[in-house]
Structure formats: structure tokens, C-alpha cells
Residue, then its C-alpha position, 0 to 999 in steps of 0.5 A: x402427628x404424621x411422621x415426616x417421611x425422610x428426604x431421600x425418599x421423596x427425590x427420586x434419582x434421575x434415570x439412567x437415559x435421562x443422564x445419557x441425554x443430559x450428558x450428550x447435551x452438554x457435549x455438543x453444546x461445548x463442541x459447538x461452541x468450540x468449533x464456532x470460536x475456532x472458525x470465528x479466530x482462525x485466519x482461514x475461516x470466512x465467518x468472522x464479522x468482517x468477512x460477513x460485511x460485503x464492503x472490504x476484504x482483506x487482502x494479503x500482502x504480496x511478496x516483492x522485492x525491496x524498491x530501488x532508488x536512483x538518485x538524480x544530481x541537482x538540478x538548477x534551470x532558469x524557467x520561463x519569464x512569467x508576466x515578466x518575472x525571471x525565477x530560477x527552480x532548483x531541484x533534487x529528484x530520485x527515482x523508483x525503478x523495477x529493480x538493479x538492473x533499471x538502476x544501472x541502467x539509467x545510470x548507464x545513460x545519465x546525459x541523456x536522463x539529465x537533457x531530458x529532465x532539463x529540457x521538461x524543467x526549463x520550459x516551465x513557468x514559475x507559476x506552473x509548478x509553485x501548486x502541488x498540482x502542478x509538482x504532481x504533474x510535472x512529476x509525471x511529464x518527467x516519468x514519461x520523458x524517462x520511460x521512452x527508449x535510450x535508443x531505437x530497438x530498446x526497451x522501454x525504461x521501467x520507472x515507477x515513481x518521480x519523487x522530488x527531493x528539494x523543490x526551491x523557486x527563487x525570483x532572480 
């Protein structure tokens, strides 16, 4: 019988080099991946899945300041007789405006704010405002009948937004 030959003997240890290699491997394959999932989270880096789409980016909100509203007192006109039938629309309105100074300023001029939304309402048919194509557009008929100046040498109003806040037709 051969004598076995003991098992250290058989596995030579690795070269010092090789462990170098092996070691400088390793260190960047983690700080690859680190660096690649510092990239793929931050909020700043471009390589993330969505970005890479060509669709839709993200955009940041803008800081601006809180909406103002003017609230309108009701509003109750007779409209137009339509195919011979009177109606009546009640309706509440408020305003989004540029700031306080808007506000204040269509408050300042309420006469002539109320004659100009009252003289667009009563000239309306029953049916020309029952769809919300036709609030949708009315709604805008107003916004431009308060954007115009209160008075020559003015500037003009800065409304945003006509928003109806009661909506009623009634058959008289």
C-alpha cells in the first residue's frame, strides 16, 4: 500500500498577487454597485427608470402663494323665454383672483362686478346653460366680462378662475 499523502500537502495556498486581484475585484464590483444604487435613488441622478423613458418628466412644484377667493352674493335673474317657457337661474359665484389686492379690488367695484354678471345671466336661454358645456362656457363669458378694466386708464382685472357655487334653473 502507497501511504496517502497528507491533504495540506496537495492544495497549494494562492499566491500572494492573486489575492491582490481577487481582493481589488471585490472592491470595485461593491463600489460599483454602490455607486449604481446611489445614482439609481438620489433625487438628483438622470439614470432611473422613469427618467430613461422618453415620455413624461417629473416636474417640481412651483412655489406660489395660497389662491384668493372672492365670493359673489347670489345671483337670481329671469332668463330668456325659451320655445315659450319663462325659467328662472339662481346662482352663487366666487372668484379666484391673483392675490389680496385683486380681492380688494373687485370688492372696491361690486356694482359694477354684479351689473356685468347680471346683464351676461339674463340674456341666456333656460337651455343654453342646463349642459356643463354650456356652465363651462358661460363661465368664461363672465371671466372676460370681469377681466376688462373698471375704468378707462385702468388695468385690467387679474381673475383666474369663475367657479359657480349653486347652479338652480326653475320653470316659473
Amino acid at each position: 500500500m502507497k501511504a496517502a499523502a497528507p491533504p495540506d500537502a496537495a492544495v497549494k495556498p494562492p499566491s500572494k498577487k492573486k489575492a491582490m486581484i481577487g481582493a481589488a475585484v471585490a472592491v470595485l464590483a461593491l463600489g460599483g454597485g454602490g455607486a449604481g444604487w446611489f445614482f439609481m435613488h438620489s433625487k438628483g441622478g438622470d439614470d432611473t427608470e422613469e427618467s430613461a423613458k422618453p415620455s413624461k418628466k417629473k416636474k417640481k412644484p412651483k412655489a406660489h402663494a395660497a389662491p384668493v377667493f372672492a365670493p359673489l352674493e347670489v345671483f337670481t335673474v329671469n332668463l330668456q323665454p325659451d320655445g315659450g317657457e319663462e325659467s328662472m337661474l339662481q346662482t352663487t359665484i366666487t372668484l379666484e383672483v391673483m392675490g389680496p389686492e385683486q380681492a380688494d379690488l373687485i370688492k372696491a367695484h361690486m356694482p359694477k362686478v354684479r351689473s356685468r354678471v347680471l346683464l351676461l345671466l339674463s340674456a341666456k336661454k333656460a337651455s343654453d346653460v342646463k349642459t356643463v358645456e354650456g356652465k363651462n362656457k358661460l363661465a368664461e363669458e363672465i371671466l372676460e366680462a370681469l377681466k376688462k378694466p373698471f375704468g378707462e386708464n385702468d388695468e385690467p382685472q387679474e381673475v383666474n378662475e369663475v367657479m359657480f357655487t349653486q347652479f338652480i334653473i326653475q320653470p316659473q
